[in-house]
C-alpha positions as CSV (number, residue, x, y, z in Angstrom):
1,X,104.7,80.0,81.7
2,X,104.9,81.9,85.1
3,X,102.0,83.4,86.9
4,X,104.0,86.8,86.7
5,X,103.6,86.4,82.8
6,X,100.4,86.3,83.4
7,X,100.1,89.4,85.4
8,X,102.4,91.0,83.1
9,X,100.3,90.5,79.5
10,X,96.8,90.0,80.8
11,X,96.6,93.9,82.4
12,X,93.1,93.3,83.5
13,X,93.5,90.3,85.4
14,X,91.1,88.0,83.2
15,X,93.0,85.2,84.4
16,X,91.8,86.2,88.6
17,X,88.2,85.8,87.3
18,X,88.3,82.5,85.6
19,X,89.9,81.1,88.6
20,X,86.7,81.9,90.6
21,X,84.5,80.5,88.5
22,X,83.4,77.7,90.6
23,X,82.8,79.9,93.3
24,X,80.9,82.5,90.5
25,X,78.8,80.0,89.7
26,X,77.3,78.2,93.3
27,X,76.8,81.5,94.6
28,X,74.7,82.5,91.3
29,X,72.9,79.6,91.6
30,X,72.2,79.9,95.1
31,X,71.2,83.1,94.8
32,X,67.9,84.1,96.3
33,X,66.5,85.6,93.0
34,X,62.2,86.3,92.0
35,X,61.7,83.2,90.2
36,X,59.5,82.7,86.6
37,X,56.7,81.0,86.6
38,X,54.9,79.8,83.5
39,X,52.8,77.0,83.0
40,X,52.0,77.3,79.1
41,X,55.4,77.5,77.8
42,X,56.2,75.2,74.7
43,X,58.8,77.4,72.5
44,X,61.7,78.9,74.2
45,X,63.7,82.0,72.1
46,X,67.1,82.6,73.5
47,X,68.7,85.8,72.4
48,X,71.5,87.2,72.9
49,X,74.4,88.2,70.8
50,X,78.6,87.4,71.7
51,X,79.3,86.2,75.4
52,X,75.3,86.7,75.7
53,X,74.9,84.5,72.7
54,X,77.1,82.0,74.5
55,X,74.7,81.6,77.2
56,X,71.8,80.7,75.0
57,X,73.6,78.2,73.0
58,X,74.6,76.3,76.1
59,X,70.8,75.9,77.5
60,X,69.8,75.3,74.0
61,X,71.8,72.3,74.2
62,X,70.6,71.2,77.9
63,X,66.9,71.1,76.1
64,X,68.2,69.6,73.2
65,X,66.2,66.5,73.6
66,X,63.5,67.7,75.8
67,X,59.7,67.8,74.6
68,X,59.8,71.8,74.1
69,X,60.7,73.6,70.9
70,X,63.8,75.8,71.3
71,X,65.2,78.5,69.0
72,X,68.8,80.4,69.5
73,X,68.1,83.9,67.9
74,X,71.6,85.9,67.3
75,X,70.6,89.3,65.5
76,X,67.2,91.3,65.1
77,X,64.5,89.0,63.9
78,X,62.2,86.8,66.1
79,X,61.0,83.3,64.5
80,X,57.4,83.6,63.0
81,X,56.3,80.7,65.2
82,X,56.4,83.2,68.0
83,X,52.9,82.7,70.0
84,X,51.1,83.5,73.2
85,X,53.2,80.4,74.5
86,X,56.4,81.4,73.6
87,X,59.0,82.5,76.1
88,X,61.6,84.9,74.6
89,X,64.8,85.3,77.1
90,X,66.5,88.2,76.5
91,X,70.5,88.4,77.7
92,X,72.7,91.6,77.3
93,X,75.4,91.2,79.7
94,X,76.5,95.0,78.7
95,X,72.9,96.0,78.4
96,X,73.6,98.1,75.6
97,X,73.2,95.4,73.1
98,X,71.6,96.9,69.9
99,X,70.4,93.5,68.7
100,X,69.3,92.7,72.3
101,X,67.3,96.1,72.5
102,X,65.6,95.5,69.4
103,X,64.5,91.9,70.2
104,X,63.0,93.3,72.9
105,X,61.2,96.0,71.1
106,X,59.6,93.0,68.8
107,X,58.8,90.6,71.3
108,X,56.7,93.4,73.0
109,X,54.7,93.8,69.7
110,X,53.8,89.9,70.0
111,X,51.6,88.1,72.6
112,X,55.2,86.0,74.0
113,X,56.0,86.1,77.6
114,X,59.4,87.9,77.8
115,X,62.2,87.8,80.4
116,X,65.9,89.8,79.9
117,X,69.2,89.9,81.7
118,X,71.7,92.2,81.9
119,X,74.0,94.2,84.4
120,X,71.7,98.0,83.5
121,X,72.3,99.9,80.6
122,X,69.4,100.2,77.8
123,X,67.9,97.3,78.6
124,X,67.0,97.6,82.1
125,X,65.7,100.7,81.0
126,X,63.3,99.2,78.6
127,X,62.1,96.3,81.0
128,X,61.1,98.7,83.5
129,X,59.6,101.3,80.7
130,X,57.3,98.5,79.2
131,X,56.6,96.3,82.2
132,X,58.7,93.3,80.9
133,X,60.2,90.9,83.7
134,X,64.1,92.2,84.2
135,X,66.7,90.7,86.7
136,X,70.5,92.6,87.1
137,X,72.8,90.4,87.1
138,X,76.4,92.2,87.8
139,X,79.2,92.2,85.1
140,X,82.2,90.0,86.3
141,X,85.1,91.9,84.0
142,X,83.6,91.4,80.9
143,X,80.6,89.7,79.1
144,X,82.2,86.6,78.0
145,X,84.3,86.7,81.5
146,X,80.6,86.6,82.7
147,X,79.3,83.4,81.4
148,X,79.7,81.3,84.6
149,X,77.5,84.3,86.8
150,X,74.9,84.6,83.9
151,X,74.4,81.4,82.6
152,X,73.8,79.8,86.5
153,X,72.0,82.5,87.9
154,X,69.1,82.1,84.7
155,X,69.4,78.7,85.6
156,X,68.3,79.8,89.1
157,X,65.4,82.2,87.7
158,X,63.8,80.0,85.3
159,X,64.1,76.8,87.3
160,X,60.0,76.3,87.2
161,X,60.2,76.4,83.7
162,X,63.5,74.7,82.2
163,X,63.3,70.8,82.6
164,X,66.9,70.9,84.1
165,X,67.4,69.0,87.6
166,X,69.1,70.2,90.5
167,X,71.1,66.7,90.2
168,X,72.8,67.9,87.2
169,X,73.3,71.6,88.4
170,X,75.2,70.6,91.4
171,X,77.0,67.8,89.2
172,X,78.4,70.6,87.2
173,X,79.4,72.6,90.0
174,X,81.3,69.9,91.2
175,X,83.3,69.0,87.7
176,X,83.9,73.0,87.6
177,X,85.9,72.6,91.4
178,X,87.6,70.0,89.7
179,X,88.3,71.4,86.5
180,X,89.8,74.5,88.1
181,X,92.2,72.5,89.9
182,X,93.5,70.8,86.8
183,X,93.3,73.8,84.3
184,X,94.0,77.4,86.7
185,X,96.5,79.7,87.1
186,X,97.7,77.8,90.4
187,X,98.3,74.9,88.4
188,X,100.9,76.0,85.4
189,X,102.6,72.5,84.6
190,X,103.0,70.4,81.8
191,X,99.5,68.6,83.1
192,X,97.4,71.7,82.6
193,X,95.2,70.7,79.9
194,X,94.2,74.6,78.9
195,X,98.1,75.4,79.1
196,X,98.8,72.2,76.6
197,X,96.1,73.2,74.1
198,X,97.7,76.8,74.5
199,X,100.8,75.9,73.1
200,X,99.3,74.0,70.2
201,X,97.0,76.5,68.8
202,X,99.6,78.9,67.3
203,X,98.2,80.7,64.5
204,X,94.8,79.8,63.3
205,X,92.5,77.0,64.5
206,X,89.6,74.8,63.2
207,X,87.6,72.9,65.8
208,X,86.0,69.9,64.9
209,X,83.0,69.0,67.5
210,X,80.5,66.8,67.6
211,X,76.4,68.2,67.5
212,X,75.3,68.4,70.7
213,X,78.9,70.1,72.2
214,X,78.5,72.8,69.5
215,X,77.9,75.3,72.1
216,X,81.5,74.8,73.7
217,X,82.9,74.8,70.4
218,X,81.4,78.2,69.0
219,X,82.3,79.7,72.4
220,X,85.8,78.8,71.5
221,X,85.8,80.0,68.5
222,X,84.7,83.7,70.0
223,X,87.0,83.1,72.8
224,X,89.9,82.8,70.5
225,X,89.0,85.3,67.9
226,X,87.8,88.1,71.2
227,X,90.8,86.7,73.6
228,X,94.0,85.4,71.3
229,X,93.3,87.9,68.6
230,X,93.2,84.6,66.0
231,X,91.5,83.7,63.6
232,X,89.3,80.4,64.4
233,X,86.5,78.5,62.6
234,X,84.4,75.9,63.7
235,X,83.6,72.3,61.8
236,X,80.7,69.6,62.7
237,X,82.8,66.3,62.5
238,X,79.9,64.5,60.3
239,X,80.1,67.5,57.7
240,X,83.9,68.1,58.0
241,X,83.9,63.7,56.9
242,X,81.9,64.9,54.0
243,X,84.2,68.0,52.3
244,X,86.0,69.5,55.7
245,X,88.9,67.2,55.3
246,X,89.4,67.6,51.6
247,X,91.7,70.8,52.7
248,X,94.0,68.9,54.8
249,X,95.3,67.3,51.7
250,X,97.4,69.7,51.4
251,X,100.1,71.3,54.2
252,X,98.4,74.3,56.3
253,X,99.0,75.9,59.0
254,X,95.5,76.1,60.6
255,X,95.7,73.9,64.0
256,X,93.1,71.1,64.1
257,X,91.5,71.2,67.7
258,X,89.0,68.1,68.1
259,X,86.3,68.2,70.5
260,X,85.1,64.8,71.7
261,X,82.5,64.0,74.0
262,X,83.0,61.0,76.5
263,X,79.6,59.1,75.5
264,X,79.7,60.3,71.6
265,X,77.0,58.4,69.3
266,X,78.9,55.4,68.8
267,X,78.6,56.9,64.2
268,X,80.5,59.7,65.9
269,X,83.2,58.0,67.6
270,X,83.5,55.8,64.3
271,X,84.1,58.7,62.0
272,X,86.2,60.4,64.9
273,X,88.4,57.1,64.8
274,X,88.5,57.2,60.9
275,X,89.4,61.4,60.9
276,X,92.3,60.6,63.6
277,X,93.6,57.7,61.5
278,X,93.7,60.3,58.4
279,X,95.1,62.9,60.1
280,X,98.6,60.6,61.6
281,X,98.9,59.1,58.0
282,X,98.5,62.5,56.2
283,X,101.3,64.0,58.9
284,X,98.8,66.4,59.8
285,X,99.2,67.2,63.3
286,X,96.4,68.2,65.8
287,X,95.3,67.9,69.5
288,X,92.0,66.4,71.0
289,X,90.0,67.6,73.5
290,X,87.9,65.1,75.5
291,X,84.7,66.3,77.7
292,X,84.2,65.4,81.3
293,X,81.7,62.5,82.1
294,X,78.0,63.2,83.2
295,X,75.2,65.5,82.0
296,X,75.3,67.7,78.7
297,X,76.0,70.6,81.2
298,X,78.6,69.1,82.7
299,X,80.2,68.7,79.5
300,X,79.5,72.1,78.1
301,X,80.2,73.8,81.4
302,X,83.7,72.4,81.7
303,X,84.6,72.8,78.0
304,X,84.0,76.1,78.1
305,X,85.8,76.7,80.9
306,X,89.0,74.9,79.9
307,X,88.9,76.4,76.4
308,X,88.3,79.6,77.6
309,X,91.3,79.1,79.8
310,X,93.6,78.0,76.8
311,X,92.6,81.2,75.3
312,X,93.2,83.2,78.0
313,X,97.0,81.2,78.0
314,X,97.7,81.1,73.8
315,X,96.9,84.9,74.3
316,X,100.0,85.8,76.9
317,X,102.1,82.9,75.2
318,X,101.5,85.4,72.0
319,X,102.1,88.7,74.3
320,X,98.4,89.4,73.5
321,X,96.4,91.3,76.0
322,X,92.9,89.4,76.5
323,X,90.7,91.9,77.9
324,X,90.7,94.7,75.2
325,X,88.9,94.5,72.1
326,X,89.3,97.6,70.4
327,X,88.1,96.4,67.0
328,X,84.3,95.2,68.4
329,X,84.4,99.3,70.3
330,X,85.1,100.4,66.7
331,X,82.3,98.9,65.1
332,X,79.6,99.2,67.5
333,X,80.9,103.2,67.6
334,X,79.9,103.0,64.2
335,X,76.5,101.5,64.1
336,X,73.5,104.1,63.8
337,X,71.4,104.7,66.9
């Protein structure tokens, strides 16, 4: 692949974007933005919906195992547990987000504290219509384009309230510098990670992940389904070692893409071992995809961006246009008011 193919296919420049995402992201971060303050917090509801959704997953999985209850809402319906100590965070990259907008419209009728993102639209106009804390963030080419700029800069804002240290920001700032030199545009060689996966997924594509890197793996799966124009499910590897791998019995041409983390539980690294070892003796080809080392937002951060990348590449390699997405415009033209 040339960088003029590059400029050729991807007519937006997608690519331009992703290769500032480093940058993106310590400037977010950085960013002298009105912080939230809560003390009484002990629910979290991230919602969001698409490259929004994405966002929430990831700091989902940062809290993970932190002492504070945490629920990923994609679609209309807050939890019941919702109480006076619930924080319900709110991200619309558009702003037009019908799901988004009616979230909103709930959590105002409960006693949660609410927060929302977006670059305007709808939503800013119902923050500042019902008194609800808003910050614009701008749009960086697209929502899912975005993720870097939205997902450090709520970092940033709710910093007094998410349990996250600055010693693991600034660690994943640093893998993403790294990362961009091994996976960009500058760097189209047969060591390009993103560029190698690329080539590999060709037609459809089941990722296999481990729990706690779900988030990088269902932001694949949209990446590849919004970017490539493929079709792409995701697989936890426990579950996939209980029925998953009953379909690979057979030939198929759906691309296996495993997702390993580099400090797996060592019952995940023993069933990844056994799934491997099934996969050479069955003939069943696939490609592996190991995390960075250090915090789970290292990992996630850096997954997504490489994947992302390799969608970005499978997408010109298939003379597929990444930016448009003229099927999501159709349905959402369709949706009542």
């Amino acid at each position: 692949m040339e960088l003029s193919d590059l400029e050729k296919v991807d007519t937006k420049c997608m690519f331009k974007t992703y290769d500032k995402w480093p940058e993106i992201a310590s400037e977010s971060f950085e960013k002298k933005f009105e912080k939230v303050q809560y003390d009484d917090i002990d629910h979290i509801v991230f919602a969001g919906m698409g490259g929004s959704g994405s966002i929430g997953d990831t700091i989902a999985a940062i809290l993970s195992k932190e002492d504070i209850h945490i629920s990923n809402v994609k679609g209309f319906l807050l939890p019941k547990t919702v109480d006076s100590k619930t924080l319900v965070v709110v991200t619309s990259v558009s702003g037009i987000t019908k799901e988004s907008l009616e979230i909103l419209q709930n959590a105002k009728k409960t006693s949660a504290k609410i927060v929302s993102f977006s670059s305007g639209g709808s939503v800013e106009s119902f923050c500042h219509d019902n008194d609800v804390f808003f910050q614009k963030i701008s749009m960086v080419h697209s929502p899912r384009a975005s993720y870097s700029s939205f997902l450090f800069s709520i970092l940033n804002i709710l910093e007094p309230i998410l349990p996250i240290s600055k010693r693991d920001v600034h660690e994943s700032l640093n893998s993403l510098i790294k990362t961009r030199d091994e996976v960009s545009s500058h760097n189209l060689n047969e060591q390009n990670r993103a560029l190698q996966l690329a080539k590999f997924t060709k037609q459809m594509a089941c990722i296999i992940y481990p729990h706690g890197l779900q988030a990088a793996a269902t932001r694949y799966k949209n990446s590849l389904q919004e970017n490539t124009k493929m079709h792409a499910m995701t697989e936890d590897v426990i579950e996939t070692c209980h029925n998953g791998v009953v379909a690979w019995e057979k030939k198929s041409d759906v691309n296996p893409v495993l997702i390993r983390g580099k400090d797996d539980h060592v019952r995940t690294i023993e069933r990844w071992n056994v799934l491997e070892g099934f996969f050479k003796s069955n003939e069943t080809e696939y490609c592996v995809v190991n995390s960075v080392s250090g915090s789970i937002l290292s990992k996630i951060t850096n997954l997504v961006y490489l994947l992302d990348y390799a969608s970005i590449y499978a997408s010109i390699l298939q003379k597929v246009d990444p930016s448009p997405v003229n099927s999501i415009d159709f349905i959402k033209s369709k949706l009542r008011e």
